[in-house]
C-alpha positions as CSV (number, residue, x, y, z in Angstrom):
1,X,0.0,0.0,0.0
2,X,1.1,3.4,-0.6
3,X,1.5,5.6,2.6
4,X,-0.5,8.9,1.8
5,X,1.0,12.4,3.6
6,X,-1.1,14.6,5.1
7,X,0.6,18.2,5.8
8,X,-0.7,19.4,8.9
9,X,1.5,22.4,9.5
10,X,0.0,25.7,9.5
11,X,0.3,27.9,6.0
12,X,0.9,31.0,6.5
13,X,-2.2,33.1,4.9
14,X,-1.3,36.4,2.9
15,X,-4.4,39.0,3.8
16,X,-4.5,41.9,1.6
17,X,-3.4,45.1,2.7
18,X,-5.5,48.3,2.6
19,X,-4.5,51.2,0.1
20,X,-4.1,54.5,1.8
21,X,-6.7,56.6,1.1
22,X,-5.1,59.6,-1.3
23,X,-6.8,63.1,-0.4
24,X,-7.9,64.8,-3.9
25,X,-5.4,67.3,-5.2
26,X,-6.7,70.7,-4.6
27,X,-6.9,72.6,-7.4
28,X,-5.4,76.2,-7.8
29,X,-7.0,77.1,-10.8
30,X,-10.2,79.6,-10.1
31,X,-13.5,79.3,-11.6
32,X,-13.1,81.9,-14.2
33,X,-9.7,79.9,-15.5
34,X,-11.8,76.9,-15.7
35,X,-14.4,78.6,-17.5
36,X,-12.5,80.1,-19.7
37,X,-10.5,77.4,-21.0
38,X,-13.9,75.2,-21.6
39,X,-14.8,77.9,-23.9
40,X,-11.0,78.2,-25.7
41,X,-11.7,74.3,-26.3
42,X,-15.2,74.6,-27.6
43,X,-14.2,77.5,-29.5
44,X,-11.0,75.4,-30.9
45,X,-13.6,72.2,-31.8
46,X,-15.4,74.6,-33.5
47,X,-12.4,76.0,-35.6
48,X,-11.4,72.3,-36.5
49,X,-15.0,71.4,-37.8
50,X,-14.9,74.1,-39.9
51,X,-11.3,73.6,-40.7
52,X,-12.8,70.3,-41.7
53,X,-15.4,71.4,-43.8
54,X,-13.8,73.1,-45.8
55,X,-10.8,70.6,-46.5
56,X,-14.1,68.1,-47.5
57,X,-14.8,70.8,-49.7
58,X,-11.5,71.2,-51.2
59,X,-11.5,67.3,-51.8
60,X,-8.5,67.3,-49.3
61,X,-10.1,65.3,-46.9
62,X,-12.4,62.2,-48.6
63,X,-13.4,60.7,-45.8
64,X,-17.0,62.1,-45.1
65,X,-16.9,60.6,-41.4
66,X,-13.5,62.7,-39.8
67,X,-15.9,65.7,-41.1
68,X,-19.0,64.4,-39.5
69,X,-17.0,63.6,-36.4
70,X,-15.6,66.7,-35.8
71,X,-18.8,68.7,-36.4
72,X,-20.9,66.8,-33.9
73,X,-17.8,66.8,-31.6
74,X,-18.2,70.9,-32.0
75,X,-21.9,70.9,-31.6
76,X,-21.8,68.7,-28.7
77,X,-19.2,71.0,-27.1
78,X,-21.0,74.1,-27.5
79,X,-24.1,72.6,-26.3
80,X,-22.8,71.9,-23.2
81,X,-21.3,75.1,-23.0
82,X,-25.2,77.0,-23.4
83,X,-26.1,74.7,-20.8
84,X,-23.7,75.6,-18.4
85,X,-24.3,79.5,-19.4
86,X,-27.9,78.6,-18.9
87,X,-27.2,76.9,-15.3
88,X,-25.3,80.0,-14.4
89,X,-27.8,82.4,-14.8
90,X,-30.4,80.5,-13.4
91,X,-28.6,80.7,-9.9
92,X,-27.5,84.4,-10.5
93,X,-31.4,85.1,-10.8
94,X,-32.0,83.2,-7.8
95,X,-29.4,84.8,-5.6
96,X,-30.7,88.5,-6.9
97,X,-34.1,87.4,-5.8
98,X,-32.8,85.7,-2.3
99,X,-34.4,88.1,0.5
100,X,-31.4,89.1,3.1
């Protein structure tokens, strides 16, 4: 018969550690910087789309999709940027009408 061997000693188990928890970075950068470089950006998108345009017009650019990519890409942008504008003055009108 064959013996069969049984180990009895104690593994050690590995538990897993526990990540620090990182604080978020504070930013430096003001509302108005923020603002303002959202609306550089949409205002960029909107350069390249018509950039894009008019190299589809040209016959540079064949591909009709890059065109319709960077178009919606612009009109997405800016409609994010009226909603935000829209947002804003919503809560300026509601702090003007807040009775002290």
């Amino acid at each position: 018969m064959n013996a069969i061997t049984i180990n009895t000693l104690p593994q050690e188990i590995s538990l897993p550690t526990a990540t620090p928890v990182l604080k978020p970075e504070v930013s430096t950068e003001n509302f108005k910087d923020t603002l303002s470089k959202f609306v550089q950006s949409v205002n960029d998108l909107q350069t390249k789309a018509g950039n894009a345009e008019t190299s589809f017009l040209k016959g540079d650019i064949t591909d009709v999709h890059q065109v319709m990519i960077a178009v919606e890409e612009a009109s997405v942008a800016f409609e994010l940027l009226m909603e935000i504008r829209n947002k804003l003055l919503d809560s300026y009108q509601q702090i003007i009408r807040m009775s002290v």
